[in-house]
N, C-alpha and C positions, 0 to 999 in steps of 0.2 A: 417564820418562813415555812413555807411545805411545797410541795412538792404537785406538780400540775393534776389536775383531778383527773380520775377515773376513764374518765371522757377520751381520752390521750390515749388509751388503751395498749399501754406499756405493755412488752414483752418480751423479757431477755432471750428467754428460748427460742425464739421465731427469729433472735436476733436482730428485732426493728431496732438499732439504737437511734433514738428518737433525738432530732436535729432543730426541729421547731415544735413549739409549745401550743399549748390551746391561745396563748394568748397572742399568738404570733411573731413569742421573739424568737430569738436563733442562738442556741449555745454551739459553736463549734467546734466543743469540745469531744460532741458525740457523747454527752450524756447527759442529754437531753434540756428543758428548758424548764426553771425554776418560774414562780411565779411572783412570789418576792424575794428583793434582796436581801442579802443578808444583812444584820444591822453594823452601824458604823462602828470602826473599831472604840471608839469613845464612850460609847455604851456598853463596853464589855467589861466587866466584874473583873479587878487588877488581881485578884487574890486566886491560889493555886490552891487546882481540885481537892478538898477535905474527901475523907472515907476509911473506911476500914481495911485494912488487911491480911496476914494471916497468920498473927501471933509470934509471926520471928523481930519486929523491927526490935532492935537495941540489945538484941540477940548475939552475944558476942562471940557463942560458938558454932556459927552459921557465915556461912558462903551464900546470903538470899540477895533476892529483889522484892522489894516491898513498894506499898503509897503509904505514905506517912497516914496517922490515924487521929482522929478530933471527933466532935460530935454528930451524931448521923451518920449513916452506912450510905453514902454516896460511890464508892467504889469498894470491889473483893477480888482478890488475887488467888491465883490456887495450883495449882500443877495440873496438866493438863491429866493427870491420873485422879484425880477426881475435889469436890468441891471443898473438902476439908481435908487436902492433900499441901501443906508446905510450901512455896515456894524457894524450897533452901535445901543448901548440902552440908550436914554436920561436919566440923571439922573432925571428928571420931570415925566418920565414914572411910570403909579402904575400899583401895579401886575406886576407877574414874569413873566417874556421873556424868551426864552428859542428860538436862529433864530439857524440858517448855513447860511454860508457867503461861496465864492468861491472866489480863486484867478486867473485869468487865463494868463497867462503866453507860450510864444513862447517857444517849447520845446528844442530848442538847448541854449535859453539862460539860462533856468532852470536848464539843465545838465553841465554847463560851468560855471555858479555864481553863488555864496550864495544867499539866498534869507533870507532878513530880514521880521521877521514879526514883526512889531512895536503895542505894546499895550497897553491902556492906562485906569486907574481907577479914576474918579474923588475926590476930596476928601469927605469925609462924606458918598458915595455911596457904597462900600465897605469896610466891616470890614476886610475880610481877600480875598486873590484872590488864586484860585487851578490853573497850569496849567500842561496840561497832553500832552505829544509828540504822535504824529503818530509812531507808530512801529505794525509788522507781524511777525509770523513765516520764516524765509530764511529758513529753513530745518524739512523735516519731523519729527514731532514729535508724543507722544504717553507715555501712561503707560503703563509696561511695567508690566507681570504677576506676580498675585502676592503670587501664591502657585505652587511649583515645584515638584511632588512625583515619583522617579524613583528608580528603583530595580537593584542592580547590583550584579551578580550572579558570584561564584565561584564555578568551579567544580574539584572534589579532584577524583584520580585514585584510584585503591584497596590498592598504597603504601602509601595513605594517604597524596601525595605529586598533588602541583596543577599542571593539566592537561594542557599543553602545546595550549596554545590559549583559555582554557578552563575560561576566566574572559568574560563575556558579561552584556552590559545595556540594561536596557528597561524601557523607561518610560510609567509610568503610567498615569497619569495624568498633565494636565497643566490647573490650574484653575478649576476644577472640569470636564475638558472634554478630554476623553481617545482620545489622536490620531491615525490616520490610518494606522501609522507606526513607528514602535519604532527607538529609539531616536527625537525622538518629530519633525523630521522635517518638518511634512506639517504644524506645529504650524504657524496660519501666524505673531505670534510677537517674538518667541525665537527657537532657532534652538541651538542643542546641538553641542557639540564640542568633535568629537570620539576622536579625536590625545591628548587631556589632561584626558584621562580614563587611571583611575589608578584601582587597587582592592581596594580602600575607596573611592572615590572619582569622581567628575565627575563638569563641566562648562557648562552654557549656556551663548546663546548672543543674545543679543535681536535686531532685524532685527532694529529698532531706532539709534542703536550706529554703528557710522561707521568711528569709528578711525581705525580701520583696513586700512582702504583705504584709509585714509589723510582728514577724514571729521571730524566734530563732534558726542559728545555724546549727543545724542536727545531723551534720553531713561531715564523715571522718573519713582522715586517711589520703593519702599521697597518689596523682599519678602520673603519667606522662602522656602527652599530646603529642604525636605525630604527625605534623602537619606536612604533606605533601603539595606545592603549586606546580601545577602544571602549564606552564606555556606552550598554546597552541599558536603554532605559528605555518599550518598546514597551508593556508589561503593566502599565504605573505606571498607576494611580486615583488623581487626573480626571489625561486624559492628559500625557505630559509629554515635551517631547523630547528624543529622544537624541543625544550628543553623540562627536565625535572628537576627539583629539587626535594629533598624532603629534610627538615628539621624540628629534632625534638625541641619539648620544650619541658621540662618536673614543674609542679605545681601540688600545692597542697588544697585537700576542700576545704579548711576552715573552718570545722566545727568547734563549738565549745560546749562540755560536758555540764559545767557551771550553768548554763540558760536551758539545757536541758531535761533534768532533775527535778526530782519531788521530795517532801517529804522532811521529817526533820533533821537528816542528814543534809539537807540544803539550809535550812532556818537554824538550826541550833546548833550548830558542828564548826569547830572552829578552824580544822586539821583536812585541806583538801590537796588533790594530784589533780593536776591537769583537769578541775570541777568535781571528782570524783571521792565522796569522802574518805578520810582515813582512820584507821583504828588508833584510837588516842592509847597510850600503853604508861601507866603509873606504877613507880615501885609501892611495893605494900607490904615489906615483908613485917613490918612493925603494924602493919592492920590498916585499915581503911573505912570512913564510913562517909559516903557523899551523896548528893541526889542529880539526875541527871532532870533537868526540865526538856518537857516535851511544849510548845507553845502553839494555845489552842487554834484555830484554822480560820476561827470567826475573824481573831485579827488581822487575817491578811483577808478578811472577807471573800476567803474560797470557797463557798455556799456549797461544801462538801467536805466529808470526814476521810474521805481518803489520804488526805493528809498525816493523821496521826493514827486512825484507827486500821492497824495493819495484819491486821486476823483477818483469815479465808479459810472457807470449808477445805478441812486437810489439814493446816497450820501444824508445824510442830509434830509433823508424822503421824496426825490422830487418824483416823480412818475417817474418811468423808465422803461425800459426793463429787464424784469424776466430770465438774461443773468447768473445772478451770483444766480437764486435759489435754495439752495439745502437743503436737507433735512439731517438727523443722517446718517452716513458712514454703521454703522453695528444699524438695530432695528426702524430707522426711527424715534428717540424719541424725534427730536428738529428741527427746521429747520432756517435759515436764507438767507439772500439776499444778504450778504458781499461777497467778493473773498474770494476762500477756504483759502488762505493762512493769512487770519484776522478773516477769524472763521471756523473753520475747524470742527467745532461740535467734532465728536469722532472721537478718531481714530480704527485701525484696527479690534480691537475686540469691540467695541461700550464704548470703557471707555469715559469719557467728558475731554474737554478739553477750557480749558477757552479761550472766546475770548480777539483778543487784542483791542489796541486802534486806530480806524479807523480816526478819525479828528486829528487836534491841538486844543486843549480843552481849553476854560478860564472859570472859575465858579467865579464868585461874590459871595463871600459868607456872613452872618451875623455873628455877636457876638455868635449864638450859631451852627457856622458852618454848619447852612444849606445854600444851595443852593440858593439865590435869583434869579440871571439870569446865562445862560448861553450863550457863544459862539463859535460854531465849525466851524473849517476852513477846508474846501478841494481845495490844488489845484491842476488846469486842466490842464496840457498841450496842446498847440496848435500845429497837426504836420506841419502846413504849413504857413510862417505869411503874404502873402494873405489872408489865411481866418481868420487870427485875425485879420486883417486890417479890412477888412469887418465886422466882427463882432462888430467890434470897431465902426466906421464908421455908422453902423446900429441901433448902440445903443441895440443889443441884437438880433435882427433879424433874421442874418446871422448865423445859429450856427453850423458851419461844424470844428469839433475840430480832428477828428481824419480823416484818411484817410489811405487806403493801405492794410489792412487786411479785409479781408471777417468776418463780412458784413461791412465792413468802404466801403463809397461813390467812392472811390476815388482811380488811381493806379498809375501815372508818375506826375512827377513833372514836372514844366518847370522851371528846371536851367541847365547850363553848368553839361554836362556829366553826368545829371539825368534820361535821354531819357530812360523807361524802367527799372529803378527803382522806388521803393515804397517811398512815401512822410513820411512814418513812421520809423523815423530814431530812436528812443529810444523806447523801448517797456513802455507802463503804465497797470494800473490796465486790463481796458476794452479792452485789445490785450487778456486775459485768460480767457478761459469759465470753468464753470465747470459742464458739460453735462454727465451723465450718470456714473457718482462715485460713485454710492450707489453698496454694498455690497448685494451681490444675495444669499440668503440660500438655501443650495442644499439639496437634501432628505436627512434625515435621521432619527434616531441618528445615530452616535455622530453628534451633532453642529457641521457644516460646512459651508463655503464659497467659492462662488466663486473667486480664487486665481485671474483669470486674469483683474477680475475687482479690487478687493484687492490691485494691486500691480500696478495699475494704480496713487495709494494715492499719491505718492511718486513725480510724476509729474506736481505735482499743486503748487507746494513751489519754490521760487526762485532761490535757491540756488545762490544767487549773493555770489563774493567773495570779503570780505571784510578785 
């Protein structure tokens, strides 16, 4: 499988995320259009990633994370302090640790096999062990508003009988700010729904939920509809008068976390809230040694590694490029370095939105559940395994991991029938930038925003289908 040629003229920096392909299909995923599919899951190798690691596995007096080891250096593990740096904290060690460790890994053998992470607690070292999965948002998400006040007006003729087209809405407010157009739809989170207006009654939809279209409900959060009818009875014979009423109504949006997620905390996690994974928490005070499987991507045939491979420039507090910084969507009120779609700060109208879990997480904890040490895992995919050879071979040296998108080093491969294709056959984290997504306020009152930047959000999430 690779990735649409040259031709396409991919450019994360310019921000095109590119929606149709050279060959005319359409990924709506916003990241862009593969040229083949990925293969069937029946054709994927049952057996779990072999490789090297970094001299702690079976290591009894170590707090690591390791890949188990066999022949061939298929994958190397290290601490993010350097390439012949441990992935492990002595049980002899005083005071709390607290590393990141990396796995780096060929990217077609990471999308094609499971990859085990094998981890181990000494005994006496740990009371209790936390561990927490990598998962993102796969679909835009957001709260959704949480006061709805709209007027829906009847008009009656001199017979006292209603006026033939004579029922109309108009909303008043959404959240306390009147929009530019009644029936709410320049609202950029809920947009009314004329064709269910009745003389009582009236629906919103919140631009989040898009089971309409065979997606999920990505739309959270409680609110209440005010519905005011107003009977005009102004033109009634002999006069007669008109009356209000207004009646709440609570309503929930219906989102579920579960359709919304990515990652192997959606696929391999057994332990969720409300969709959202939980930290599984194992006594160990007698020691521990298990592996956690990651399961590879090919088999849900997501023709992308963002799935498993969860390193981004920055990972783990390293010093990076400021590729993925951004700031609050609407208000500017938070800012982080993660991919949007692992912290997406707020969404469309500045409500917050929790981030997820960027590593694989192990906490050593104590008798009274704090935290002693910790260890986070990111791993990196290699697009080319020349230069994991290299890398390998150099002991760290060499560190060309990605290749074929701008700004990657890198555009043709040298293999059979790669001449003029890109060496970046699986998309990962550092393929998506997220470059000028902040929400632009436009004059006023009423509170308004920039739509076209606004509706850009929606672009930054994977939408892999799972």
């Amino acid at each position: 499988m690779k990735i649409v040629q040259l031709i396409c003229a991919l450019s994360i920096y310019s921000l095109l995320i590119i929606t149709t392909g050279c060959n005319g299909k359409v990924n709506e995923s916003g990241f862009g259009s593969i040229a083949v599919p990925p293969p069937p899951a029946a054709a994927i190798p049952p057996s779990v990633l072999p490789g090297t690691s970094n001299g702690l596995l079976d290591d009894a007096s170590f707090f690591y994370v390791g890949v188990d080891t066999s022949v061939g250096a298929i994958a190397h593990v290290h601490s993010t302090l350097g390439f012949n740096t441990n992935c492990g904290i002595n049980k002899s060690d005083t005071g709390n640790k607290d590393i990141a460790c990396i796995v780096e890994i060929p990217e077609g053998d990471l999308y094609l096999k499971d990859l085990e992470l094998k981890f181990n607690a000494p005994p006496g070292m740990c009371r209790y062990m936390d561990r927490r999965p990598y998962w993102f948002y796969n679909h835009e998400v957001g709260q959704g508003p949480r006061t709805i006040n709209v007027t829906i007006t009847n008009v009656y003729n001199a017979s006292g009988d209603l006026t033939p087209g004579g029922t109309s809405q108009t909303c008043t407010t959404i959240d306390g700010v009147g929009p530019a157009d009644p029936g709410c739809d320049s609202h950029s989170e809920a947009t009314s729904s004329p064709a269910s207006l009745t003389s009582t009654s009236t629906s919103f939809k919140c631009i989040y939920d898009r089971t309409a279209a065979g997606g999920p409900n990505c739309c959270f959060g409680a609110y209440t509809l005010n519905t005011t009818v107003f009977e005009d009875r102004s033109a009634v014979v002999p006069a007669t008068p008109s009356t209000s009423t207004t009646t709440p109504s609570l309503g929930n949006w219906g989102g579920d976390y579960a359709t919304c997620i990515g990652g192997p905390g959606k696929t391999d996690w057994t332990s969720h809230s409300s969709g959202i994974p939980n930290p599984v928490t194992s006594y160990t005070e007698a020691g521990i040694t298990d592996k956690q499987i990651i399961t590879a991507a090919g088999k849900f045939a997501l023709g992308s590694n963002v799935h498993g491979a969860n390193y981004y420039s920055g990972a783990g507090g390293v010093a990076g490029s400021a590729d993925h910084t951004h700031t609050g969507f609407v208000g500017n009120l938070s800012s982080s370095n993660r991919p949007y779609f692992m912290a997406p700060i707020n969404d469309r109208s500045g409500s917050g939105i929790s981030q997820t879990q960027d590593s694989f997480e192990f906490q050593c904890l104590d008798s009274a559940y704090e935290v002693k040490h910790r260890i986070r895992v990111y791993v990196r995919e290699w697009d080319t395994y020349p230069d994991y050879l290299a890398y390998v071979s150099s002991q760290g040296v060499a560190v060309v991991p990605d290749r074929g998108l701008s700004p990657e080093p890198g555009t043709n491969c040298n293999a059979i029938a790669n001449v003029g294709y890109l060496c970046n056959d699986f998309y990962d984290n550092d393929d998506f930038l997220n470059l000028a997504l902040i929400g632009t306020a436009l004059p006023g009152p009423p509170l308004r925003y920039d739509m076209s930047v606004i509706t850009k959000r929606v672009s930054y999430f994977p939408g892999l289908s799972y």
